[in-house]
Each structure stands twice: as C-alpha cells, then as structure tokens.
ZADO-863253 format. One record per residue: residue number from 1; x, y, z of N, C-alpha, C in turn. Coordinates in steps of 0.05 Angstrom, whole numbers, plus 5000, padded with zeros to 4 digits. Atoms other than C-alpha are relative to their C-alpha. Layout:
residues N
{NUM {X Y Z} {X Y Z} {X Y Z}};
...
end
This chain:
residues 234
{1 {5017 4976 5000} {5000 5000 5000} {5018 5025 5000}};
{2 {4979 4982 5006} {5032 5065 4978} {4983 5022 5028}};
{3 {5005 4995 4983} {5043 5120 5030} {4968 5031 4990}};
{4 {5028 4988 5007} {4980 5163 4992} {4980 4977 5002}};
{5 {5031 5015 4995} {4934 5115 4997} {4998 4990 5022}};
{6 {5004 5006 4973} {4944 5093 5065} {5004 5030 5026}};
{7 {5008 4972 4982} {4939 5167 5085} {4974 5009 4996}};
{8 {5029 4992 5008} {4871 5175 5051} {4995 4980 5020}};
{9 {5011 5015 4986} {4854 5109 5080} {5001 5004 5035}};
{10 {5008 4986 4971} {4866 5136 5157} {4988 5025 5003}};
{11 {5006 4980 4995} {4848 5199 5143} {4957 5000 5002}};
{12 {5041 5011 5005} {4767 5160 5122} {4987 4993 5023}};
{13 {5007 5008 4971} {4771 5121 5180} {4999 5019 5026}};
{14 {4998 4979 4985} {4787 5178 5221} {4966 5013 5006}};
{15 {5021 4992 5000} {4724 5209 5205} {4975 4996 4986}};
{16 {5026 5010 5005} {4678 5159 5186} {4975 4997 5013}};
{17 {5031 5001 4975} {4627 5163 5242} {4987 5016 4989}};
{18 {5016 4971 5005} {4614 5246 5212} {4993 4986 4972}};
{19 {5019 5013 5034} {4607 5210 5134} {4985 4986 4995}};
{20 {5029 5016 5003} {4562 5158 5145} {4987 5008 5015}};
{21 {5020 4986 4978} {4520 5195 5202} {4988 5023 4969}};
{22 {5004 4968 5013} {4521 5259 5152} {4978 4990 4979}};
{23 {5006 5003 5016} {4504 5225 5089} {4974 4991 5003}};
{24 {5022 5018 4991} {4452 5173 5120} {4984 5013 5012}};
{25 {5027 4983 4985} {4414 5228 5163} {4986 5019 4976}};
{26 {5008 4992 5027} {4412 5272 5098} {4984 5000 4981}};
{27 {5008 5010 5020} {4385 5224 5050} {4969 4993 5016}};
{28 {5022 5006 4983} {4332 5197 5105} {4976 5019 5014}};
{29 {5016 4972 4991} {4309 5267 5133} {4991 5017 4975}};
{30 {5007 4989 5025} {4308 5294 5064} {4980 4986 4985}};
{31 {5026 5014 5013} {4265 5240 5031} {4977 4997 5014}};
{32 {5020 5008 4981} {4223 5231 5085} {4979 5027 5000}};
{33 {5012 4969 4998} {4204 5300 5092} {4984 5007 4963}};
{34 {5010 5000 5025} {4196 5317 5014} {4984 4978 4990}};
{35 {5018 5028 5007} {4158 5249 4999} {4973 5011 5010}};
{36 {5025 4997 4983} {4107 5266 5053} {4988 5023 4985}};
{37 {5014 4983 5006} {4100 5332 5028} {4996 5003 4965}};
{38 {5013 4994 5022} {4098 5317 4955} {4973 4988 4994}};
{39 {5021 5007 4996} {4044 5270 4967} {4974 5012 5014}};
{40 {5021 4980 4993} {4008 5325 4997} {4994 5021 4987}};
{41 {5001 4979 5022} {4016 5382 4951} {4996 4996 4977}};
{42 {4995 5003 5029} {4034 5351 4888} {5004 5034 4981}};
{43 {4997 4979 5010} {4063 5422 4872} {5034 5002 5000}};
{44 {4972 4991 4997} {4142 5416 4856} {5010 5014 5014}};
{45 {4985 4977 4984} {4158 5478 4875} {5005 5002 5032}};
{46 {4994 5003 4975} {4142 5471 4942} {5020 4980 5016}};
{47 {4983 5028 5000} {4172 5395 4945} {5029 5010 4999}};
{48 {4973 4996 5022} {4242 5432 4913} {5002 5016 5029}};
{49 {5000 4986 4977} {4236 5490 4962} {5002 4990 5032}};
{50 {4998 5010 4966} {4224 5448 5033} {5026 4976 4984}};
{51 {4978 5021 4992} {4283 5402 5009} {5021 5016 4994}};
{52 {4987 4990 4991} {4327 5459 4997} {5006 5015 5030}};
{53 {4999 4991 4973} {4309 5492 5066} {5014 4982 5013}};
{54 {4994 5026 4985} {4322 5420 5091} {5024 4994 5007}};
{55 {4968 5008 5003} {4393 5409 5067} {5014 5028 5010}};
{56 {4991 4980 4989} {4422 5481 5075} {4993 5010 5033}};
{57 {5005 4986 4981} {4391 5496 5148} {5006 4968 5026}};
{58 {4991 5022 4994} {4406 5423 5166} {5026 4996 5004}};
{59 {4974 4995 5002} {4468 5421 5144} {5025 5017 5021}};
{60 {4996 4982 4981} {4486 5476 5181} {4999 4987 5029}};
{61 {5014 5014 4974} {4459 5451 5245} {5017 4981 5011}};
{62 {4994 5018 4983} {4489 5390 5239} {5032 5004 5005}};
{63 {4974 4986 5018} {4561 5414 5214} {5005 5012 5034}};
{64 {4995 4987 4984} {4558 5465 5282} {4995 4977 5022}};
{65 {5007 5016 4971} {4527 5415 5336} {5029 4977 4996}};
{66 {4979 5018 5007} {4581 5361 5306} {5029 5010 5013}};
{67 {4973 4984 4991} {4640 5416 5322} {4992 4999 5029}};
{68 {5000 4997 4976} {4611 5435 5381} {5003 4972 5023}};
{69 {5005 5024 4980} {4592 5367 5412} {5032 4993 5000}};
{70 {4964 5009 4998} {4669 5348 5394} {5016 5021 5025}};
{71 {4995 4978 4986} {4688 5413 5428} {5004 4993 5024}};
{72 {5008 5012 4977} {4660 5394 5483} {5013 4983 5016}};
{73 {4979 5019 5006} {4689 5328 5484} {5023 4992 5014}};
{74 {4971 4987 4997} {4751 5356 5475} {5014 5002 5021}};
{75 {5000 4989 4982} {4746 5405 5532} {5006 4976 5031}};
{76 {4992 5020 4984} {4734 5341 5584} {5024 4988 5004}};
{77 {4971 5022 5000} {4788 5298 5562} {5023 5018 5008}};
{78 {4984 4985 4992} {4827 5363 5571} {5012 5001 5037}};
{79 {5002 5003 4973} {4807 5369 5639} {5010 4980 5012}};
{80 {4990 5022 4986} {4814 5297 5655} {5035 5000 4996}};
{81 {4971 4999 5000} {4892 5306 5630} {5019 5018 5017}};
{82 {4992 4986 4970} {4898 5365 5677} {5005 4979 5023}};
{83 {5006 5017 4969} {4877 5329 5736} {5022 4979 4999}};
{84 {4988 5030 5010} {4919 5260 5710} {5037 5016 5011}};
{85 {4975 4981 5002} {4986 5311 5705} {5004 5005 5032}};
{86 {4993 4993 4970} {4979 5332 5774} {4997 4979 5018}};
{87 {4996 5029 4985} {4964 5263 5804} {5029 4997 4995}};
{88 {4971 5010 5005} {5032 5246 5772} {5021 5014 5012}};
{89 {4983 4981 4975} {5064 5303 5800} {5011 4996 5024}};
{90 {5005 5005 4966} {5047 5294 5869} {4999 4975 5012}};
{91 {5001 5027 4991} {5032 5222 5874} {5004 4984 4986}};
{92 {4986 5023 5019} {5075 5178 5839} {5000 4978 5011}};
{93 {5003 5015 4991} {5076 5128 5887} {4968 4980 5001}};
{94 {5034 5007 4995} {4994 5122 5888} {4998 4988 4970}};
{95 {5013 5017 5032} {4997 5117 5800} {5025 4974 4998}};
{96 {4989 5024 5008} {5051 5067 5804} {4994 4975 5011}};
{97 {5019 5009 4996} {5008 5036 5848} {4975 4985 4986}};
{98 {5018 5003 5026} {4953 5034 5796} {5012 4977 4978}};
{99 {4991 5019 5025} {5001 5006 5741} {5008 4983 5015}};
{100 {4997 5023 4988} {5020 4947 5789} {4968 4985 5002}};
{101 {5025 5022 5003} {4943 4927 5800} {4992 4996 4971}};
{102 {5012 4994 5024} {4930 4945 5732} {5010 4977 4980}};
{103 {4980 5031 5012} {4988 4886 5706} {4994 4981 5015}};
{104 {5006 5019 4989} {4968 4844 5759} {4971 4990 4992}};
{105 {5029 5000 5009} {4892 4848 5729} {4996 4984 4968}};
{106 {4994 5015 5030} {4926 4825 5665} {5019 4982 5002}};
{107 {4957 5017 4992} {4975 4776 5700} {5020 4995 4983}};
{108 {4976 5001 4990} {5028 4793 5696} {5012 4985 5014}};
{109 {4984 5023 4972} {5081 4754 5734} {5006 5018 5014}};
{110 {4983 4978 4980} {5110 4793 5798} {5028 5011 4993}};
{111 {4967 4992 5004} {5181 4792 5769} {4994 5015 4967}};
{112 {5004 4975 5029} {5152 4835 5705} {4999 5020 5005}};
{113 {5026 4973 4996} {5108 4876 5732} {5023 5028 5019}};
{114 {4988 4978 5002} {5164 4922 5768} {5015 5017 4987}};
{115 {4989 4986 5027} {5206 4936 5710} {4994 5017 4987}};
{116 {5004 4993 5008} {5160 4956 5677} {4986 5028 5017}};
{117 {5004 4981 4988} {5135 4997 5731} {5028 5026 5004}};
{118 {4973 4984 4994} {5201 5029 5745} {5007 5016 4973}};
{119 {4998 4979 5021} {5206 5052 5678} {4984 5017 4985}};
{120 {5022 4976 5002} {5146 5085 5671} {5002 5015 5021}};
{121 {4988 4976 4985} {5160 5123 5725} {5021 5013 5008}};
{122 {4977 4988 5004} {5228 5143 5700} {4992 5022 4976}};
{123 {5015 4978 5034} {5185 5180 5640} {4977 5003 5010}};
{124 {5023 4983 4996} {5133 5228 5667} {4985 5004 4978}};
{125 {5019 5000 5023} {5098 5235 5600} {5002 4975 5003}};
{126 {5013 5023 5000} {5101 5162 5589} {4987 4991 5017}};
{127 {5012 5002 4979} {5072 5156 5653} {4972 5000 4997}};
{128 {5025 4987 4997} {5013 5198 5641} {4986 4989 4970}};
{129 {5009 5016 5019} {5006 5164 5575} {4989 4979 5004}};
{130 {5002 5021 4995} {5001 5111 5597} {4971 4994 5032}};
{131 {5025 4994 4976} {4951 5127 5658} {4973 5008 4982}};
{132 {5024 4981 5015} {4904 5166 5606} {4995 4978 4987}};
{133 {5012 5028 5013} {4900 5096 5569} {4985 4989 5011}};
{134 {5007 5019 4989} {4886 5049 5613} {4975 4997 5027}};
{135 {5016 4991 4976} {4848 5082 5672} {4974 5023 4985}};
{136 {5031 4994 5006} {4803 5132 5629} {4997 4996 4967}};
{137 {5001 5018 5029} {4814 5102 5556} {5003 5029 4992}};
{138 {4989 4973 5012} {4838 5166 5532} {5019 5006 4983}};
{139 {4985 5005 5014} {4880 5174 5469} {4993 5039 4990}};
{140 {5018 4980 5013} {4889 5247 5454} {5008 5012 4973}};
{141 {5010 4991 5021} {4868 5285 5393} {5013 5036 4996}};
{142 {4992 4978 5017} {4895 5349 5349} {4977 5014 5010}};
{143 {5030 4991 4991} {4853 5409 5375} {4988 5008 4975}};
{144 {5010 5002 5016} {4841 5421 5304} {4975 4982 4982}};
{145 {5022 5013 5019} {4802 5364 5294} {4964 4999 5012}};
{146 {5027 4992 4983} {4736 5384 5332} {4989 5009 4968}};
{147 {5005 4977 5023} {4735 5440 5264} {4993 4978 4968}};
{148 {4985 5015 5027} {4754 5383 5212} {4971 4979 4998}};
{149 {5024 5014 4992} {4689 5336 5247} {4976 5019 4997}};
{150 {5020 4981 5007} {4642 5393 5236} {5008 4994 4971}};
{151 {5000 4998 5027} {4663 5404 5166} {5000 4969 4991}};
{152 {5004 5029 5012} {4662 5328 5149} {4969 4997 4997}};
{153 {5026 5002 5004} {4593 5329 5174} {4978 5021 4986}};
{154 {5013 4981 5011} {4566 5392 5147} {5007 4994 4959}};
{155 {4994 5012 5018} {4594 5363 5078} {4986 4979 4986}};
{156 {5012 5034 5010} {4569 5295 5076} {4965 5004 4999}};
{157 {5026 4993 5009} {4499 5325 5095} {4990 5011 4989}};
{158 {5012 4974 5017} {4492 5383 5050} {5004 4975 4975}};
{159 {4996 5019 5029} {4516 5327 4986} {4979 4987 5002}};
{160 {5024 5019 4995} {4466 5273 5015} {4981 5013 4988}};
{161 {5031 4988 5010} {4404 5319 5014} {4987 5008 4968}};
{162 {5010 4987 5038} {4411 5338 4933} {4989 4970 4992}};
{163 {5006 5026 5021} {4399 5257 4914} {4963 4999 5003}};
{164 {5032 5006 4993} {4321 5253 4938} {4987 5021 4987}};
{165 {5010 4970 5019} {4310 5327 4911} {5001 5003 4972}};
{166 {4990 4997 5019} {4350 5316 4844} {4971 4999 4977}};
{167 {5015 5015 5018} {4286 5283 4810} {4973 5024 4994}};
{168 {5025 4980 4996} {4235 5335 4834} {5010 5026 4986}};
{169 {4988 4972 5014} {4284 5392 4790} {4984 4991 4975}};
{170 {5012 5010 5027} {4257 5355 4726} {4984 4985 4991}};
{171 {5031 5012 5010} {4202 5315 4725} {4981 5008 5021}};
{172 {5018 4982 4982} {4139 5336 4753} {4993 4983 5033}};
{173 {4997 5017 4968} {4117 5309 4826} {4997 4968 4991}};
{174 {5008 5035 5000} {4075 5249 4804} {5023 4981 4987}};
{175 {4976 5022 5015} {4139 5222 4749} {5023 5004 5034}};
{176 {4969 5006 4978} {4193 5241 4807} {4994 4983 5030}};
{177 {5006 5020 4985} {4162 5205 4861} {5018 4977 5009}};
{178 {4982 5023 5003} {4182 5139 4851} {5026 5003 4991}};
{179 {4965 4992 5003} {4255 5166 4822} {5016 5005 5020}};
{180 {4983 4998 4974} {4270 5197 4879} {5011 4983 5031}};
{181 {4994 5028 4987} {4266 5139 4924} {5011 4981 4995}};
{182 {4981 5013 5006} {4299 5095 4889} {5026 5008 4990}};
{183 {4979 4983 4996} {4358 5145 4875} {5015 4995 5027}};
{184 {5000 5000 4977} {4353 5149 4955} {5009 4970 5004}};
{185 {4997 5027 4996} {4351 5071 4959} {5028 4996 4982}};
{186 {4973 5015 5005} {4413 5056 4918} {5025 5023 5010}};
{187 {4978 4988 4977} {4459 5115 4951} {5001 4989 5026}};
{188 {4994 5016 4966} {4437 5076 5017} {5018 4973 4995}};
{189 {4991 5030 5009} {4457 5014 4986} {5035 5007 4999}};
{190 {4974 5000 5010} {4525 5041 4955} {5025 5005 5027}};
{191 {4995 4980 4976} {4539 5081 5022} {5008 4977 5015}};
{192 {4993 5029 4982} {4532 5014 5063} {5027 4987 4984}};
{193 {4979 5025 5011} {4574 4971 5015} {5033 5023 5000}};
{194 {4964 4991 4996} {4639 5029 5014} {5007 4993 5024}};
{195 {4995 5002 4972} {4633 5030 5092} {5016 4977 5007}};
{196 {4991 5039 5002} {4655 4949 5081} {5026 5002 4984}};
{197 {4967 5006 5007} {4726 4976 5045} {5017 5004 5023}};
{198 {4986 4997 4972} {4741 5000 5121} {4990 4970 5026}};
{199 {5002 5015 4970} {4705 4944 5171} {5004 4967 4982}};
{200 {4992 5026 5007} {4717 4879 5120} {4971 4976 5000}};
{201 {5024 5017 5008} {4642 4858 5117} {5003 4993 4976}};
{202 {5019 4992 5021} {4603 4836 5066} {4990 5020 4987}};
{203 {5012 4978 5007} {4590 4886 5021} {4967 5005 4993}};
{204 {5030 4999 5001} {4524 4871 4999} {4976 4997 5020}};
{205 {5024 4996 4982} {4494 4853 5066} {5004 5025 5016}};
{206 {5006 4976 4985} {4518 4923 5091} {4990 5016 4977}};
{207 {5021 4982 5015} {4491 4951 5036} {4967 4997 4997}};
{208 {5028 5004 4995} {4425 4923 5044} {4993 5009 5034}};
{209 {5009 4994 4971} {4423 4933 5117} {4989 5034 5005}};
{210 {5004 4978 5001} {4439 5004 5104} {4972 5015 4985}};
{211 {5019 4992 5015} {4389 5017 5061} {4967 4990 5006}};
{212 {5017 5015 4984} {4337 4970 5096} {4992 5016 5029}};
{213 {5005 4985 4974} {4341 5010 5162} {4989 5026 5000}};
{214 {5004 4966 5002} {4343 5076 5131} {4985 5008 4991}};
{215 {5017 4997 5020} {4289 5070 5083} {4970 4999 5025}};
{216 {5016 5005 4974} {4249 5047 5149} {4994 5030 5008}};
{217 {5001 4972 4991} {4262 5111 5182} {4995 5019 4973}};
{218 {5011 4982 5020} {4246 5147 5118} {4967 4999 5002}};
{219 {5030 5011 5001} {4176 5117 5120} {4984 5008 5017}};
{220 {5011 4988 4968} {4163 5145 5192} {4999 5033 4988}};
{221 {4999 4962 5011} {4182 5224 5154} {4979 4998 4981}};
{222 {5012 4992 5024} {4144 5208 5097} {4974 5002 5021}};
{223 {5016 5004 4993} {4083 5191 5145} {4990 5031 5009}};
{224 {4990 4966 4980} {4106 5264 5191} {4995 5015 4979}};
{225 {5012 4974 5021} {4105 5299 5124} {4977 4999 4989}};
{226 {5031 4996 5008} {4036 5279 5103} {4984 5015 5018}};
{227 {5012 4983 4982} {4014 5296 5165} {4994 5038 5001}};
{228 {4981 4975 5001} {4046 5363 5166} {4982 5019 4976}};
{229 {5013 4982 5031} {4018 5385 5090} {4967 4995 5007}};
{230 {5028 4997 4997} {3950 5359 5114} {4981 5021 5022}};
{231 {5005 4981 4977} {3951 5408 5174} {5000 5023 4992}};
{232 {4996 4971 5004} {3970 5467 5138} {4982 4994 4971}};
{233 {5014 4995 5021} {3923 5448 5077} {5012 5009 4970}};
{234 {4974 4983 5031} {3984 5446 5021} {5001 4976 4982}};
end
C-alpha cells in the first residue's frame, strides 16, 4: 500500500462516524420530509423549496452541533489530563500503584510487573500516557480536529440531501416520486457497501442493511410529512 493511499485510507477512517452519520441522516430526513410533502401538495415547487430549506439549514445545524459536541468532548478529556498531570506530579507512588494492580489484572508475573513499573515512572509523559489509556481510555486528539468533524459532517449532509430532491428539478411530482426513492435507495445501498472497504464485511449485506434500516426511518418522515401538509392544507 503506497504512502498516499494509506493516508487517505486513515484519514476515512478517522472520520467515518461524521460520513456515514452525515450522508445517511441527509438522505433519510430529506426523503422523508419531501415524499410526505409531495404526496400532499403535488406542487414541485414547494417539494424543491422544503428540500432545499432542509439540506442548507440542516446542514448547518448539523456541521455546528458536530463541532461543538466534539468541542465539548475535547474540553473534558482536557480536563481529565489536567487532573491525571497533577496526580503524577504529586503522587507517583499512588499511580505506580495503579500500574502494578492494573498488570496484575492482566497477570502479569510479579518479576515483570516492576520493570516495567520502574520505567514508567522514569518518563513522566510516558507515565501519564500511559495512565490516560488504561484508567480513562483516553487517546488524545489534534485540537484542530473538533473543526475538521464539523466540516466532514456539514459536507456529507449538504451532498446527501441533493439525491432525493434531484428528481423533483425535472420531472413533475407524480413522474419524480418513485425516482427519487429509488435514487435514495441505491445511495443507501452504495453508502453501506463502501463503509465494508474500512470494517471487511460483506459488502452487499451492509449495503442492504443500510438501506433497509434507513428507508424504514424514511417511512416514519414520509408519514410526519403527510401529516404536516394535511395540517397546513398544502
């Protein structure tokens, strides 16, 4: 594997939770919504109109809560590395403590387990590395990438939302209908089966799954948007 393609390939995995969350909420909130309400209107325009609001004010939304919630996050694990730093400081005896039950929990033999103690607490960073692992599972993160998880997700959902809308630009409600859903249905499909060049499934039963679950939850919006156009008389 060359060293470009195994930098794309961590850089996917990195932030595949925001690309398939983004894309898959997108396609599912967007069809669901416009379906309902073209089946209530049967007036394009409006159908075109509530699925641009949808994607752009969405998007947005999710793009900022995504940063922020990371932010957030962030901020904790920060905290908890404070606190961790000054434990080590002050009581080195109490975390070397720790990493003795902590090898003994993974027996260890007794004639290992100080060695390795002793030389973690000859390296104060490795120390606390090593404390931030094992005691609060903590691995930490670039503060840049809080910014980078927003924009992944604000990305993946603003692209999603055009496939369910695309149909309703050029044919009228009743022909785009059925287009747009099955548009929707094979991006779920395709979406599942890439996800399977990172976890080593089956491609086709994550692409059915994906598309099986999400089409579900589409079915619940389309129901919400009938509702919705029957309330306001559109």
């Amino acid at each position: 594997m060359s060293d470009k393609t195994k930098n794309w390939r961590d850089r996917v995995i990195r932030y595949i939770r925001e690309l398939i969350f983004g894309f898959e909420d997108s396609l599912v909130s967007t069809l669901g919504a416009i379906t309902g309400i073209a089946g209530g209107s049967q007036d394009s325009s409006i159908v075109i109109l509530a699925g641009m609001v949808i994607i752009f004010v969405e998007s947005i939304s999710m793009g900022a809560g995504t940063y922020l919630s990371s932010k957030s996050e962030r901020e904790v694990v920060e905290e908890t590395i404070r606190r961790e730093k000054q434990t080590v400081k002050h009581d080195i005896e109490g975390e070397k403590q720790e990493i003795r039950e902590y090898l003994e929990a993974r027996r260890f033999k007794s004639e290992e387990i100080e060695p390795i103690v002793e030389r973690l607490a000859s390296d104060r960073g490795l120390l606390l590395e090593e404390m931030l692992l094992h005691e609060h599972n903590i691995i930490q993160e670039p503060r840049a990438r809080s910014v980078k998880r927003g924009l992944v997700m604000w990305g993946s959902y603003f692209v999603g939302g055009f496939f369910p809308v695309l149909p309703y630009l050029f044919l009228s409600v009743r022909s785009a209908f059925l287009p747009s859903i099955l548009a929707t249905l094979i991006v779920l499909f395709l979406l599942g089966a890439f996800k399977t060049k990172f976890t080593g499934k089956s491609w086709y039963k994550s692409g059915f799954e994906m598309a099986v679950i999400s089409l579900s939850a589409a079915g619940v919006g389309y129901v919400v948007g009938r509702i919705v156009a029957m309330s306001f008389g559109i």
